[in-house]
FIMARDO-138623 format. One line per 4 residues: number of its first residue (from 1); for each residue x, z, y of N, C-alpha, C, O. Coordinates in steps of 0.02 Angstrom, whole numbers. Atoms other than C-alpha are relative to their C-alpha. Example, Ala and Ser with C-alpha at 12.3 -4.5 7.8 and 13.67 -1.06 7.14 Angstrom:
BEGIN
1> 45,0,-59,615,390,-225,45,0,60,97,33,59 | -42,-3,-59,684,357,-53,-39,37,55,-14,45,110
This chain:
BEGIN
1> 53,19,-47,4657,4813,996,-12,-75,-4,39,-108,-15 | 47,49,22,4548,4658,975,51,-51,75,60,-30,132 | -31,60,-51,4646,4502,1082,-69,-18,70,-130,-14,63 | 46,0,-53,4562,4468,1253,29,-90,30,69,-112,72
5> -1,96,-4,4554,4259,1245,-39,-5,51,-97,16,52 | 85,11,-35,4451,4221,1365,17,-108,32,52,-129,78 | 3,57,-28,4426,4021,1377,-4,-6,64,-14,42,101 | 3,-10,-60,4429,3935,1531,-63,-23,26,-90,-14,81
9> 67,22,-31,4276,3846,1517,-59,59,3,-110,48,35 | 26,-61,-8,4199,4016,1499,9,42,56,-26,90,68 | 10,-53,-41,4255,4089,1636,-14,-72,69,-27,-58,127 | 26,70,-43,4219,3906,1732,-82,20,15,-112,18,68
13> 83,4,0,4031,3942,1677,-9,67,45,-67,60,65 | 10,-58,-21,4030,4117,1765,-43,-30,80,-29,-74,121 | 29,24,-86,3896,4119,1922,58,44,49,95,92,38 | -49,-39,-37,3984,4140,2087,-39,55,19,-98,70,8
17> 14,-84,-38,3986,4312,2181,-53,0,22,-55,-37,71 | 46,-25,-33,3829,4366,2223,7,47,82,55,74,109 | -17,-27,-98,3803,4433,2415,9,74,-37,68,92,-38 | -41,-82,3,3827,4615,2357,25,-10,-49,19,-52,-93
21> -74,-19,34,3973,4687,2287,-21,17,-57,-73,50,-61 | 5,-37,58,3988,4717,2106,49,49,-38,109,42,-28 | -31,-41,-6,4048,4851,2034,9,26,-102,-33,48,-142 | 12,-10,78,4108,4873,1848,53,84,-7,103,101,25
25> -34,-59,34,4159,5052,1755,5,-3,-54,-14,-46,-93 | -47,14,76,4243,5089,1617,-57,10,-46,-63,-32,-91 | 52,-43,30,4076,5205,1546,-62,11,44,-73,-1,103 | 85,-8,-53,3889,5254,1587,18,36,28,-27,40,70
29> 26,-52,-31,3925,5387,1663,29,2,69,9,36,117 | -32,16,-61,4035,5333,1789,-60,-78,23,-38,-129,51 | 36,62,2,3909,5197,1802,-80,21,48,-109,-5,96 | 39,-14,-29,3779,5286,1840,5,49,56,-49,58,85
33> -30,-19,-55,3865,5387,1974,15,-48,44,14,-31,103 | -5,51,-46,3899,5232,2051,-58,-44,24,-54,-83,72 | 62,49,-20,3715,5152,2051,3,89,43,28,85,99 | 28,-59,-54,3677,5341,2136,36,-31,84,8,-44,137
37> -35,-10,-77,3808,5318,2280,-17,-88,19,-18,-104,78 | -4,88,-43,3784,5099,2297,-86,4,-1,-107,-52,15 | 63,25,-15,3598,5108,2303,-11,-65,12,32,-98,-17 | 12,65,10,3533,4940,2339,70,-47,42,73,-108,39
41> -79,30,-15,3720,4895,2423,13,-35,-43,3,-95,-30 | -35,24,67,3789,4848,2260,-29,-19,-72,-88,-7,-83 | 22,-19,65,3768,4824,2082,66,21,-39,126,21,-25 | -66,-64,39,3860,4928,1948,-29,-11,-67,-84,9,-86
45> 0,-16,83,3884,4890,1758,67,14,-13,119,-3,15 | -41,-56,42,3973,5006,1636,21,-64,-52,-24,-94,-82 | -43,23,47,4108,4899,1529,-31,12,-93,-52,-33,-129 | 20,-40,59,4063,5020,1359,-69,10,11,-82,17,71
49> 61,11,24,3874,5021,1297,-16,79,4,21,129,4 | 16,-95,0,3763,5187,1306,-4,11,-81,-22,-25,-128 | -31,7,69,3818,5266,1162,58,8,-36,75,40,-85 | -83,28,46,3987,5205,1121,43,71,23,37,110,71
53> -33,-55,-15,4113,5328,1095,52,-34,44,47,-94,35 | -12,12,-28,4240,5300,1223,84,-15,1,119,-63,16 | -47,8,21,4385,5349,1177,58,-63,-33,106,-94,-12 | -31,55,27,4441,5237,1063,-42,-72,-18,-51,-92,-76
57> 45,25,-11,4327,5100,1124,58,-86,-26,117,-100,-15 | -41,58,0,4378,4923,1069,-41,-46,27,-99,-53,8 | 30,38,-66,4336,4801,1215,5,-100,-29,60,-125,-42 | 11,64,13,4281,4605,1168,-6,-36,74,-23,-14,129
61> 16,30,-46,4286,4450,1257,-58,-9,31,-58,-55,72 | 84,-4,-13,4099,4471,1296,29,40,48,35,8,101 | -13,-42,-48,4164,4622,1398,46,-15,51,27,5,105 | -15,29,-45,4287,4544,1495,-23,-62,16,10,-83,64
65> 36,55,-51,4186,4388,1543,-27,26,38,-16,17,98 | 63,-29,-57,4052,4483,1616,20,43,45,-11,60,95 | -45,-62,-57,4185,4609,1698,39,-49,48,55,-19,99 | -52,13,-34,4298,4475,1779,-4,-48,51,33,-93,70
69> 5,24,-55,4206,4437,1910,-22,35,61,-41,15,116 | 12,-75,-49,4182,4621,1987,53,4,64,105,-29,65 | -41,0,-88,4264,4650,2170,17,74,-12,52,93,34 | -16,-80,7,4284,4855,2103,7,10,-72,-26,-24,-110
73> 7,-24,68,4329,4938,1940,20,72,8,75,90,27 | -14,-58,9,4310,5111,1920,7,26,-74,-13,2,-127 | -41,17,70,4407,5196,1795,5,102,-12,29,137,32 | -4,-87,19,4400,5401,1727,55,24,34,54,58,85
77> -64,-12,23,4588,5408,1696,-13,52,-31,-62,72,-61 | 0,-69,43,4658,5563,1639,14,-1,-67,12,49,-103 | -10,18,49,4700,5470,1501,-62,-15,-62,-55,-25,-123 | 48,20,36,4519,5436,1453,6,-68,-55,0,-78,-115
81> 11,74,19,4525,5263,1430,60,-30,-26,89,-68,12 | -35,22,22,4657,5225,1295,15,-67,10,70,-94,10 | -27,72,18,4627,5057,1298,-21,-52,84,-28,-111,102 | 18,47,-63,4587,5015,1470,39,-39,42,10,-78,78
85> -49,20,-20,4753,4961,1535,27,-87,-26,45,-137,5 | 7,44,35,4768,4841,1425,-74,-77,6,-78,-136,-11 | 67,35,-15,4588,4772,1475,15,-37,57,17,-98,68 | 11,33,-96,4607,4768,1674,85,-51,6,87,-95,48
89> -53,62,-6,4793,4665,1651,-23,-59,0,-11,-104,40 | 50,83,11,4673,4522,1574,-29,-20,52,-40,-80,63 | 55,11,-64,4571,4542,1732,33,-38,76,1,-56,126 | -18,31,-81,4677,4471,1879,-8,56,34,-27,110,12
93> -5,-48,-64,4689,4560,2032,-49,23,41,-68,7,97 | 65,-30,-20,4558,4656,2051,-10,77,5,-15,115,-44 | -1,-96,-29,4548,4846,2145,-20,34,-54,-64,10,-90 | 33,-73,49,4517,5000,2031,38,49,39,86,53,78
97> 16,-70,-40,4499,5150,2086,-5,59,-67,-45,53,-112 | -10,-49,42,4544,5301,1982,-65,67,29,-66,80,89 | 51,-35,-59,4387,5433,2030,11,68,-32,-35,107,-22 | -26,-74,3,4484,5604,1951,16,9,54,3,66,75
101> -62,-1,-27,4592,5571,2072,-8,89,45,-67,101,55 | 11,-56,-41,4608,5757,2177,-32,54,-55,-49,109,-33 | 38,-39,29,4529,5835,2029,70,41,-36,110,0,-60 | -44,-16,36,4664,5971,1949,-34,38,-47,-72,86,-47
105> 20,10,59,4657,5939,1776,10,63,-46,60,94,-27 | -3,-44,38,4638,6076,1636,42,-18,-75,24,-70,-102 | -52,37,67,4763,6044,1473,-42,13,-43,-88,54,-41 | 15,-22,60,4731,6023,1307,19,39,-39,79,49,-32
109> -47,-37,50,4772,6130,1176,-16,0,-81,-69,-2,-113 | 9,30,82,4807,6102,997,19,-68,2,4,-104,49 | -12,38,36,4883,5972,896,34,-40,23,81,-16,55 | -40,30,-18,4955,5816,933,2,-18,90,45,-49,120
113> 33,1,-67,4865,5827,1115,26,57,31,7,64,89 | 8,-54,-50,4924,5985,1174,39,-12,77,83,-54,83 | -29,13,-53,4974,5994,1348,-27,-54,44,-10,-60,103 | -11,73,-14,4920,5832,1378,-100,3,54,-145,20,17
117> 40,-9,-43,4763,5832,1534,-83,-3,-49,-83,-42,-98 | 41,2,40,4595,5854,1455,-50,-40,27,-72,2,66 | 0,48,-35,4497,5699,1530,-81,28,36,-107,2,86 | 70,31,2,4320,5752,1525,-26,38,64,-81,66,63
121> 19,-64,-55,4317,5855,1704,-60,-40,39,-47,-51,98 | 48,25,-17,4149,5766,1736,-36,48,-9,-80,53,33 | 50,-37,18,4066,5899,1660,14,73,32,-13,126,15 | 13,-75,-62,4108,6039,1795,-30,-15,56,-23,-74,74
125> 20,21,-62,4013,6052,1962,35,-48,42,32,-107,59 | -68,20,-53,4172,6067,2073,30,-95,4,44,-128,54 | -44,54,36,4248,5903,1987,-60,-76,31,-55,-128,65 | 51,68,5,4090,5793,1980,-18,-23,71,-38,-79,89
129> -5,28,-70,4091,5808,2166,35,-33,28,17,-66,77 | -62,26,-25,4256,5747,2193,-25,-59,-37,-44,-108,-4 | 36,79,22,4193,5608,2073,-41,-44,54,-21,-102,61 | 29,22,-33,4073,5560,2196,14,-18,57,-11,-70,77
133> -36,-3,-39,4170,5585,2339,60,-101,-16,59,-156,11 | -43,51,16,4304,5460,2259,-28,-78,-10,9,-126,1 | 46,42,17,4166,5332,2213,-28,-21,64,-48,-80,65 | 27,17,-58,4104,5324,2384,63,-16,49,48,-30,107
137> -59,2,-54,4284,5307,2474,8,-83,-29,13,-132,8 | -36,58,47,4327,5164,2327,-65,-54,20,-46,-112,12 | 58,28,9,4148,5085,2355,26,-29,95,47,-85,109 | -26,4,-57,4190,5100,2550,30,-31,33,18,-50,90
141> -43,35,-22,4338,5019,2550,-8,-81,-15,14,-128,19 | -2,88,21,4298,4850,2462,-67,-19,22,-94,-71,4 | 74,46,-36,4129,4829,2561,0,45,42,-31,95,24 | -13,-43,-53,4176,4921,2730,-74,-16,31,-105,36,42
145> 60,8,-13,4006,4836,2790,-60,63,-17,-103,84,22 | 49,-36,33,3909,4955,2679,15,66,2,-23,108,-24 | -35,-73,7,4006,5109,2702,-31,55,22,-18,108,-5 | 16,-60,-36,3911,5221,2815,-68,-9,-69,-62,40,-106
149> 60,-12,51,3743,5192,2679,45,24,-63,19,75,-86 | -7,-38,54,3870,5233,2515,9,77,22,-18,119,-14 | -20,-58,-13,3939,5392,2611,-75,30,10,-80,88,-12 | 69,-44,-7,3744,5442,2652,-21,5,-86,-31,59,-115
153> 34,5,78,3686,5401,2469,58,71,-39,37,122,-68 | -25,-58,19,3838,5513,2422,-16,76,-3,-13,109,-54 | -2,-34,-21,3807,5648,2505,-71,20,-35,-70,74,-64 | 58,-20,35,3612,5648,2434,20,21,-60,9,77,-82
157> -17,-30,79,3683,5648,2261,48,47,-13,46,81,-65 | -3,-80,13,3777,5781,2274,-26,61,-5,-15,109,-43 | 57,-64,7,3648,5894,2318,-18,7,-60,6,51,-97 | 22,12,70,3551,5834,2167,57,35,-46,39,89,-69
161> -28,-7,32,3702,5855,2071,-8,86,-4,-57,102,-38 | -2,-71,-47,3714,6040,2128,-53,32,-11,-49,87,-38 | 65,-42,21,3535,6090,2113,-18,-32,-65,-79,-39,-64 | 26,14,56,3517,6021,1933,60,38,-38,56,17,-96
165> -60,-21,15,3685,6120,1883,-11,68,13,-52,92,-26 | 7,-56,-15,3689,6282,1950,-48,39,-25,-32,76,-71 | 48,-32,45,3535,6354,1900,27,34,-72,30,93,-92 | 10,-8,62,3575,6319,1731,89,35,-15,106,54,-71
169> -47,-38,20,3760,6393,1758,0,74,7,28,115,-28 | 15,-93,8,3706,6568,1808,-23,6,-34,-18,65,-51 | 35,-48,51,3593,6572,1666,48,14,-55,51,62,-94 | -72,-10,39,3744,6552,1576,49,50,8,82,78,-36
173> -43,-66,-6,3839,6679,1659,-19,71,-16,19,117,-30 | 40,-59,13,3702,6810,1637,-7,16,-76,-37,69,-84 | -9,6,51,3720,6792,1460,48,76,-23,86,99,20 | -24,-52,20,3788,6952,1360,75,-47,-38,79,-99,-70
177> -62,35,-2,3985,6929,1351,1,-15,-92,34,-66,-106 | -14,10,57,3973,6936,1149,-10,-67,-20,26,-98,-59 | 26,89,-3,3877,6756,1165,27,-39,9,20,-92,-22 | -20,41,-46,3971,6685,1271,46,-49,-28,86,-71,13
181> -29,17,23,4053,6589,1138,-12,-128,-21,-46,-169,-52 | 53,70,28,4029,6395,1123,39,-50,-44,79,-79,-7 | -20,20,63,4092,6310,972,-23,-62,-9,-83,-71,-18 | 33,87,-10,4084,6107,976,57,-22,-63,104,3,-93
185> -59,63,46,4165,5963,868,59,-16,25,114,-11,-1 | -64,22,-49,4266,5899,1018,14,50,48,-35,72,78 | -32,-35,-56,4360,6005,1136,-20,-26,60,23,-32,104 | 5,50,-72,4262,5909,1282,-28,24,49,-46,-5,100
189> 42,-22,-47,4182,6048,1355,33,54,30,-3,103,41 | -36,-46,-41,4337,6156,1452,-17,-6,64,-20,51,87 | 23,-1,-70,4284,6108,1630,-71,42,-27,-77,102,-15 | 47,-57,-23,4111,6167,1588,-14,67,-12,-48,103,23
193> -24,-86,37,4150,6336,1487,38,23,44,31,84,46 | -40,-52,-38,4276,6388,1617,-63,-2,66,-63,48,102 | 67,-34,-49,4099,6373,1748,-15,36,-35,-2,95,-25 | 70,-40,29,3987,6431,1634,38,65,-25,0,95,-63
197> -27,-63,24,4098,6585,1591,13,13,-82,23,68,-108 | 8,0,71,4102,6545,1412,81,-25,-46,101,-81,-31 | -29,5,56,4246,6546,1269,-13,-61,-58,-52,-67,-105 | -2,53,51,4292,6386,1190,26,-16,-43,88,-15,-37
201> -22,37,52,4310,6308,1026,-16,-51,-24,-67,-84,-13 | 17,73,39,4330,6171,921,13,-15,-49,48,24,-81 | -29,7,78,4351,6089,762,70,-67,22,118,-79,-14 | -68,81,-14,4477,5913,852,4,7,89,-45,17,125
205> 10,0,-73,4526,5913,1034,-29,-50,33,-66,-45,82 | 39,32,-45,4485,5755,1068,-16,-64,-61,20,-74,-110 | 74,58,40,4352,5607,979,80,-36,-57,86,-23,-117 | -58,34,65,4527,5505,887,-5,31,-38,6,1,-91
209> -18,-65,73,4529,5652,769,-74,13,-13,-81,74,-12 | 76,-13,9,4328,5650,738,-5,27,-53,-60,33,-80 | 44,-42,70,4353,5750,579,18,80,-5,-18,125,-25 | -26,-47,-5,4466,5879,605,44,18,-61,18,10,-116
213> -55,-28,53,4615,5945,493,-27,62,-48,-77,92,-27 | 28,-58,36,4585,6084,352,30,54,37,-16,93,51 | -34,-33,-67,4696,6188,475,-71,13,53,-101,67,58 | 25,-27,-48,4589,6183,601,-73,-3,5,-101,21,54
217> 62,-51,46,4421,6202,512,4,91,-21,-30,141,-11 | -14,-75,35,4490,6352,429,9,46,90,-29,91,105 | 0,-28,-52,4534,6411,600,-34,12,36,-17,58,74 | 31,2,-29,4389,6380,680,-61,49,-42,-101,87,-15
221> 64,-62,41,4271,6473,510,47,73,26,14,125,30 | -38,-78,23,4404,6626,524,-32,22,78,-59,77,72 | 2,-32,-71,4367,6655,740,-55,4,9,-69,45,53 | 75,9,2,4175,6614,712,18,72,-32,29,120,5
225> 12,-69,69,4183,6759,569,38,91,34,16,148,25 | -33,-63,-24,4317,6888,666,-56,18,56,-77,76,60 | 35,-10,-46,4197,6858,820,-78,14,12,-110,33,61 | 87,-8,26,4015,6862,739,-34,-64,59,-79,-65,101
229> 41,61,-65,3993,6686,835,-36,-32,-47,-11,-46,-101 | 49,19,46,3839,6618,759,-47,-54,8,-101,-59,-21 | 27,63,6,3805,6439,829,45,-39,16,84,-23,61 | -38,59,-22,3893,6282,835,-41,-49,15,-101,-42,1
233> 11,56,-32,3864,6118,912,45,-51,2,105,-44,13 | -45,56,6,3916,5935,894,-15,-57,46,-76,-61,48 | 6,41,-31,3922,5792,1007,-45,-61,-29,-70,-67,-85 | 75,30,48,3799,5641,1012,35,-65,-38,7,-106,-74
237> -23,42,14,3947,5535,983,38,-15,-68,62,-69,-88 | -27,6,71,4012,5575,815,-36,57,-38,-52,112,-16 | 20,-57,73,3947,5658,636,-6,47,13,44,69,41 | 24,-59,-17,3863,5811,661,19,36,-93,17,97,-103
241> -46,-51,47,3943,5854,469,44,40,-2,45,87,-41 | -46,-51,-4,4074,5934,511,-13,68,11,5,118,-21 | 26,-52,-11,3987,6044,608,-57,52,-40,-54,113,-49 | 28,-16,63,3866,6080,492,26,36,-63,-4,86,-84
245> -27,-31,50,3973,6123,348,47,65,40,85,96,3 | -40,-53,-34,4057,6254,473,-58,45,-3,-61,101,-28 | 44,-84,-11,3901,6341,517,-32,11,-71,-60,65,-77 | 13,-27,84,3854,6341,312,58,42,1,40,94,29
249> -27,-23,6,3990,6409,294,19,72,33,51,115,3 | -1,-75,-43,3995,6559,412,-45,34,31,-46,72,80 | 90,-21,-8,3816,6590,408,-33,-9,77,-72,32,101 | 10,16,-70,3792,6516,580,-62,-54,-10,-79,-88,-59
253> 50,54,3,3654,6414,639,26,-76,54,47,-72,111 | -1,41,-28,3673,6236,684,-43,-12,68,-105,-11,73 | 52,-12,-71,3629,6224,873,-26,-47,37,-61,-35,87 | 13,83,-13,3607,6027,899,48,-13,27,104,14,27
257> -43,58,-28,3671,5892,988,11,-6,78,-37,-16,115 | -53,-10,-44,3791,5901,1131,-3,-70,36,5,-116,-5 | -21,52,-12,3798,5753,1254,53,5,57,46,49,100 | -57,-23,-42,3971,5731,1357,34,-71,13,58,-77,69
261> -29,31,-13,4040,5568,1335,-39,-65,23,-9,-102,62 | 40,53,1,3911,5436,1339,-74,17,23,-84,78,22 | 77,-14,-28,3705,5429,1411,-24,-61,-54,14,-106,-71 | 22,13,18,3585,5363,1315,-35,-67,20,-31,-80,80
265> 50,38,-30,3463,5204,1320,-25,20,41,-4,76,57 | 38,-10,-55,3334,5200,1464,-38,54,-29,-39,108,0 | 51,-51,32,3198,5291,1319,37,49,-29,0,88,-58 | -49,-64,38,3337,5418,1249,-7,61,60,-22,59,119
269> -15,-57,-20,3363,5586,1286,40,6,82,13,40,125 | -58,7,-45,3501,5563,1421,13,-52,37,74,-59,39 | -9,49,-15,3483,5403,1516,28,11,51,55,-41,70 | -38,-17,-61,3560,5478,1669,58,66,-8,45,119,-35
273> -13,-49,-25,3683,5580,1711,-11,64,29,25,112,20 | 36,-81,-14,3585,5723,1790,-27,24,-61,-24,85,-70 | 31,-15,64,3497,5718,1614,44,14,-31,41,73,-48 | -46,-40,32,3650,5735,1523,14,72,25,7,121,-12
277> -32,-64,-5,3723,5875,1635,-78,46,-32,-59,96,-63 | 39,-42,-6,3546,5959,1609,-38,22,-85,-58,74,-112 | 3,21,88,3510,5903,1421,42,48,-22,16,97,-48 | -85,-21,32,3704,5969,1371,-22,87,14,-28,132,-27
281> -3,-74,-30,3677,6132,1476,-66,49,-28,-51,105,-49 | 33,-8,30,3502,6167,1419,17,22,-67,5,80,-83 | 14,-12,71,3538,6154,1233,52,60,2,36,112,-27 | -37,-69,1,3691,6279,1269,-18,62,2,-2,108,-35
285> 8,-82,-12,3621,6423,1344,-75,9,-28,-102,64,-26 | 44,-27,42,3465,6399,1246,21,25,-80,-11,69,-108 | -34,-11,55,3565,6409,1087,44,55,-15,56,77,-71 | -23,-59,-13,3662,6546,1156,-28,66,18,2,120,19
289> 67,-44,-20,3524,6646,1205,-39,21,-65,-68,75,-66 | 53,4,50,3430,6626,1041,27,14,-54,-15,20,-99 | -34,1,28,3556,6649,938,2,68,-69,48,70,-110
């Protein structure tokens, strides 16, 4: 990991605190869960760029200047953020707030990961509430002033959350059980396959391994082929080859692009969070449907 120097006349030049609270996350997506619940209370930038894979994100002094003058840091866990520990030490003494927290986690399975919590429980209803929930307690506490407007703003975006979700998980459940199969690059979609009623696979459990072993290719053409599963899907964050040479290979059709870890520019596909969950969910059960 890249050294975190940070001069002093650099952090001398930093403007002071603005009257509202700021609020830095590790990723967009916790980022933009947090502009939902601080409405004009706060401001909220995401550490990692829309885009960036997350995982194994390597963080510059550009990123801690502009972070280390936040009053909040919200943070996945779950073992998302390999390298984030390492980040917020550089930072001085400054609150974070873990926003799984209460969420019980689903394991991984396979490889050098098994067992080990699977991080991405953003992408179930149940979960993303408790996200919000946690985001509005953590927001709460370090600007008690503002508290009764984040807990109302909360409470709106949940709904939202909720009526842009659901819909699209019953159409998923209504789905004929032979379908119900969903076949990605990364293992990042067990919170939403155990809603959506659907059977998961993968070619790597999680983004470090973005290529996958001949093992567990071969394993993944042989259960496509025993099962007559006949689309895959790859994330927006790494090589859609892999996947590709899987569904050549087992006469499947490539079913696009998957978003889970990252949101897009403002003009992209996914600039929000509701757009991802609805983007991600969309291309599933249209792909599963059509299949």
């Amino acid at each position: 990991m890249k050294s975190f120097l940070v001069l002093a006349f650099a952090l001398a030049a930093l403007p002071a605190h603005a009257e509202r609270m700021k609020v830095a996350t590790t990723f967009t997506i916790i980022a933009d869960m947090a502009r939902n619940v601080a409405g004009d209370a706060a401001d909220v930038e995401s550490i990692t760029k829309p885009g960036a894979e997350i995982h194994n994100y390597q963080p510059t002094s550009g990123d801690l200047i502009r972070t280390s003058d936040a009053d909040l840091v919200l943070a996945n866990g779950l073992n998302l953020e390999s390298w984030f520990q390492q980040f917020i030490d550089q930072m001085g003494d400054i609150p974070v707030a873990v926003v799984s927290d209460g969420v019980e986690p689903m394991s991984i399975t396979g490889g050098d990961y098994d067992g080990k919590p699977n991080p991405h429980a953003w992408m179930a209803l149940d979960s993303a509430l408790i996200y919000v929930d946690n985001i509005a307690a953590a927001m709460a506490g370090a600007d008690p002033d503002n508290a009764a407007a984040y807990r109302a703003n909360a409470e709106a975006y949940k709904a939202r959350i909720t009526d842009t979700i659901a819909p699209l998980r019953d159409a998923a459940r209504a789905l004929p059980q032979d379908r119900r199969w969903l076949v990605t690059s990364e293992g990042a979609f067990s919170y939403l396959a155990r809603d959506f009623g659907l059977r998961e696979l993968y070619l790597w459990p999680i983004n470090a391994d973005a290529q996958g072993t001949p093992q567990q290719v071969r394993h993944v053409i042989d259960v496509m082929r025993e099962n007559d599963v006949r689309v895959i899907f790859s994330e927006s964050t790494v090589s859609d080859r892999p996947a590709r040479r899987v569904a050549s290979e087992t006469g499947a059709i490539y079913g696009g692009v998957l978003y889970v870890d990252s949101l897009s520019e403002a003009s992209g596909p996914v600039p929000t969070y509701l757009d991802l969950l609805r983007v991600t969910s969309e291309t599933i059960v249209d792909g599963l449907r059509n299949e």
